[in-house]
C-alpha positions in Angstrom: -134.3 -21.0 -10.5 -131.6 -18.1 -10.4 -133.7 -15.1 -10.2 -131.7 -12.5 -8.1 -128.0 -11.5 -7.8 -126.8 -9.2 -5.0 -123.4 -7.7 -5.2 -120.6 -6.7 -2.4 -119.3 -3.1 -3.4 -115.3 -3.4 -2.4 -112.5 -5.1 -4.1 -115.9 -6.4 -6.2 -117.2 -3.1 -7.6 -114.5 -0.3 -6.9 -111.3 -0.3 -6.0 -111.4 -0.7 -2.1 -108.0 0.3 -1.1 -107.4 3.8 1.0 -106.2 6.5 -0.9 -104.1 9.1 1.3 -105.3 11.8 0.2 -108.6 10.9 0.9 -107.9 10.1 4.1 -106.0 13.1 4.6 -109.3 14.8 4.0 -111.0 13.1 6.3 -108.2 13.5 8.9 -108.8 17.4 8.2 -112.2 17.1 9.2 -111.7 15.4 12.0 -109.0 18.1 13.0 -111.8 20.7 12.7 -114.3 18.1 14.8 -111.8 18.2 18.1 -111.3 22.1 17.2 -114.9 23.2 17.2 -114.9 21.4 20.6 -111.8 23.4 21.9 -109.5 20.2 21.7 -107.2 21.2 18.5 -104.5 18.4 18.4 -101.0 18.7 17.2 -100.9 17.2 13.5 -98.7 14.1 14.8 -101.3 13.4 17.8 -104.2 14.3 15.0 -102.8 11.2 13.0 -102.3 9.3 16.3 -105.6 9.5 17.3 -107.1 9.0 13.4 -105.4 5.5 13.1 -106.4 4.1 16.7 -109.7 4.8 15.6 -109.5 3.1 12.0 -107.8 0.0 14.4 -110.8 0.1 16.6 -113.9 0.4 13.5 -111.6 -3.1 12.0 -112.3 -4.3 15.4 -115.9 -4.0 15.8 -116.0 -5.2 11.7 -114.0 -8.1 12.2 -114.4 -9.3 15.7 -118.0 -7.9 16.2 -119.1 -7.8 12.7 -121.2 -4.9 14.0 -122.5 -2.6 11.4 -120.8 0.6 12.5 -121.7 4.1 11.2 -119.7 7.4 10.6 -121.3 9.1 13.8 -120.1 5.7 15.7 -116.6 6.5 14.9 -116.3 10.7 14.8 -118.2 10.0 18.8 -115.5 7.5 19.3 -112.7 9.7 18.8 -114.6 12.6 20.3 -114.2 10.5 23.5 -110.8 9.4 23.3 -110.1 13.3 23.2 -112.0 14.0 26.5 -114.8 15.1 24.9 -119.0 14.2 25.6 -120.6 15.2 22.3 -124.2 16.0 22.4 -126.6 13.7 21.4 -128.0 16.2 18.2 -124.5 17.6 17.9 -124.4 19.7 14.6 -120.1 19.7 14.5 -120.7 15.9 14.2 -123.1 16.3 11.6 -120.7 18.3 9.8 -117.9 15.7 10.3 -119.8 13.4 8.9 -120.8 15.2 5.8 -117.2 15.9 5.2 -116.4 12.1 5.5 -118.7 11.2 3.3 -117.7 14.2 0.9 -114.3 12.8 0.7 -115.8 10.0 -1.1 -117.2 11.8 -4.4 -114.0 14.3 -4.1 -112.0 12.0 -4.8 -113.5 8.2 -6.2 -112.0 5.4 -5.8 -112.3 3.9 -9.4 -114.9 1.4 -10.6 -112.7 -2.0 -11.4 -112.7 -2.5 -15.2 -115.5 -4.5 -16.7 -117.5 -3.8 -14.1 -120.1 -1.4 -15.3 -120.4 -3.6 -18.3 -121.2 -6.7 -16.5 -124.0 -4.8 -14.1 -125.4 -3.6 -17.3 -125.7 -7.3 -19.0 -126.7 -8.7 -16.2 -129.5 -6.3 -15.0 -131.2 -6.9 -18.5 -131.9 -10.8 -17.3 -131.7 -10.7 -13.4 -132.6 -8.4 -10.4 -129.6 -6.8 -8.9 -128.8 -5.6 -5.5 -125.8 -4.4 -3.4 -124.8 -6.1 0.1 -122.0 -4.0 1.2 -120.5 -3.6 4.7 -119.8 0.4 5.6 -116.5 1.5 6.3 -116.2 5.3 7.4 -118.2 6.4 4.8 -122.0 6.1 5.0 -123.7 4.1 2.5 -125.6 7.0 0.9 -121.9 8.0 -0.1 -121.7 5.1 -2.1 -124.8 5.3 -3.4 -123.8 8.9 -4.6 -120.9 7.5 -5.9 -123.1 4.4 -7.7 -125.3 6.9 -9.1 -122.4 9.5 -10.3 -120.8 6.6 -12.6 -124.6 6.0 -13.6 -124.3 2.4 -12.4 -127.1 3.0 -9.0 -130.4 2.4 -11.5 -129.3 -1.3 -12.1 -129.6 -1.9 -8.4 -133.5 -2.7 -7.5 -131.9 -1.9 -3.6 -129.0 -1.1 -1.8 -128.6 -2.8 1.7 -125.4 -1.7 3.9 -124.2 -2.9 7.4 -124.4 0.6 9.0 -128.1 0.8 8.5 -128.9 -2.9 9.1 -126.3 -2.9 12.5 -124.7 -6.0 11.4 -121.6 -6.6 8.8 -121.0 -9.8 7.2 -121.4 -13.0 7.5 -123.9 -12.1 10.1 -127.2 -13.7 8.7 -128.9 -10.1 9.3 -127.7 -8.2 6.4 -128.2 -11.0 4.5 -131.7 -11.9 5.4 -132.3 -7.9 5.1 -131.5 -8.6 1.3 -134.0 -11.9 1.0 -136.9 -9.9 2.4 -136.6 -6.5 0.4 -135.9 -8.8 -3.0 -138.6 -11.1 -2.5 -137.1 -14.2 -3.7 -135.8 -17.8 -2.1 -132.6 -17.6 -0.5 -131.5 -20.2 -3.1 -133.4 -17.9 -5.9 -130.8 -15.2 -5.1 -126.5 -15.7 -5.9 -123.9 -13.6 -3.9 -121.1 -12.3 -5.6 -118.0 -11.0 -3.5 -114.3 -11.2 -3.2 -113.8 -12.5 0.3 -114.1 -15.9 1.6 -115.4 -15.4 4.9 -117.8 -12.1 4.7 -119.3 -12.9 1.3 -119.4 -16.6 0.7 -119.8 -18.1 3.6 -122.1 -15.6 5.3 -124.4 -16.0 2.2 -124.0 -19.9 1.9 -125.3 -19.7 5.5 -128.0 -17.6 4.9 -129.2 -20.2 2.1 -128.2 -18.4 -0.8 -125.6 -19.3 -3.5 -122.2 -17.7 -4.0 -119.3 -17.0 -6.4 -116.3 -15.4 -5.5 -114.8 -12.8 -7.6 -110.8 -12.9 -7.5 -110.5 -9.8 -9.5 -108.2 -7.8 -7.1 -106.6 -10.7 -4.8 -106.7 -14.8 -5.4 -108.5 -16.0 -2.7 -107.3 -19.4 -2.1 -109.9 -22.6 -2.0 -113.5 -21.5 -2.0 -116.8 -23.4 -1.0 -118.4 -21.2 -3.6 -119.8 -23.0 -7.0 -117.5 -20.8 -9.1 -114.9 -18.7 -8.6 -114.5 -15.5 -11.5 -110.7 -14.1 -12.3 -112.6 -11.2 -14.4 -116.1 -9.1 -14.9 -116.3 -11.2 -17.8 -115.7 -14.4 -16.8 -118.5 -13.7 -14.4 -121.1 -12.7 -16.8 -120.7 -15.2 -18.7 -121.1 -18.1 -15.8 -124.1 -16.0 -14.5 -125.8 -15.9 -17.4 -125.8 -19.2 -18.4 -127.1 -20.4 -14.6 -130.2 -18.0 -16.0 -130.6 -19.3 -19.3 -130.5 -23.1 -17.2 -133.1 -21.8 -14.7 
C-alpha cells in the first residue's frame, strides 16, 4: 500500500541551476567574511578562492556524500585564507545568514506544474522532502517552500546538512522512514537523478520514480519514469487508488 511520497527539492521542485547573481551575492559576503578577519582579497583572488571551495563542497557531496553545512564551507575558506575562526564566531554567523539570504533575494523558480501536483497529491498521500543541502541551509529552502505557500503540503522536511549524510547514503533516507512512520515500501521517492534519488531509495527499500523534467536521465531501475508534473500525478495517483 502506497501511503507516503517524499520529494527531492532540485531539478525536481525548483530550478536547481546557479544564478550569478546570486552567487555574486554570496561571493560578497564571503568578501566581507575574510574582511572582518583582516584578510580582504583582491576581487580576482575573491573569485579564486569562492570556486575552489564550491569544487571542494562537490567533493565531499559526490565522493563523501557527506551532508555538509554552510558554516562547513564559510570555515573552509576561512582556512584556506590563513585564518582560525572561533568556534562561536558571530562574522560566520553573519556569513551564513547572508548565504542563506541570497536564496529568498533572489529565488530560483518553482518548475512549472509543480505546485499543482504537490497540491493533488497532498489531498491523497503524506508528503515529505529529502533534499541534499548545497550552500544554503535547509531552513533557506524551507523559507523559500513556505514563501510560494507550497511548505504546508510537506508533513516534514529532512536535508543532508542536518542528518550529516547526502544521498544515496541509507541515513537520510532511513531519517525519512522513521519521522513518516510508514514501511519503506509504504513510502515512493521522487527525484531527478539516477544515482542520489533512485538508487539510494531503492536501497533503502522504498520505491522510486524518476522525474526527467529538467534533463533525460538515460535507463532507470525506477518503476516509472515522469517527462512532466503531470504525468506524475497522474501515475501516483493511480498506485493510490490501487493500494
Amino acid at each position: 500500500m502506497l501511503r507516503a511520497l517524499t520529494f527531492d527539492y532540485w531539478d525536481t521542485l525548483y530550478e536547481g541551476g546557479a544564478l550569478p547573481e546570486r552567487v555574486a551575492l554570496r561571493r560578497t559576503a564571503v568578501g566581507a567574511l575574510l574582511g572582518a578577519y583582516g584578510r580582504a582579497l583582491p576581487e580576482e583572488q575573491l573569485r579564486t578562492l569562492y570556486e575552489e571551495s564550491g569544487r571542494e563542497a562537490e567533493r565531499w557531496w559526490s565522493e563523501e556524500q557527506r551532508g555538509y553545512s554552510t558554516n562547513d564551507r564559510l570555515r573552509w575558506i576561512l582556512e584556506r585564507a590563513d585564518v582560525v575562526p572561533r568556534d562561536a564566531c558571530e562574522h560566520v554567523a553573519t556569513a551564513a545568514e547572508a548565504v542563506d539570504n541570497a536564496l529568498l533575494i533572489l529565488p530560483p523558480a518553482m518548475l512549472r506544474g509543480a505546485w499543482r501536483a504537490l497540491r493533488a497529491l497532498s489531498r491523497h498521500l503524506v508528503l515529505a522532502v529529502v533534499s541534499d543541502t548545497g550552500f544554503a541551509s535547509g531552513r533557506a529552502q524551507d523559507r523559500l517552500l513556505e514563501k510560494d505557500g507550497a511548505r504546508d503540503f510537506f508533513a516534514a522536511t529532512i536535508y543532508s546538512m542536518d542528518v550529516g549524510h547526502a544521498k544515496p547514503r541509507p541515513e537520510i533516507f532511513r531519517a525519512a522512514i522513521e519521522t513518516l512512520g510508514f514501511a519503506p515500501e509504504q513510502i515512493l521517492h521522487v527525484g531527478d537523478n539516477e544515482r542520489t534519488d533512485v538508487r539510494g531509495a531503492l536501497d533503502a527499500g522504498m520505491r522510486a520514480v524518476r522525474l526527467d523534467v529538467v534533463r533525460a536521465g538515460g535507463p532507470s531501475e525506477a518503476e516509472f519514469v515522469a517527462r512532466s508534473h503531470e504525468e506524475l500525478v497522474e501515475y501516483l495517483l493511480r498506485q493510490a487508488r490501487a493500494s
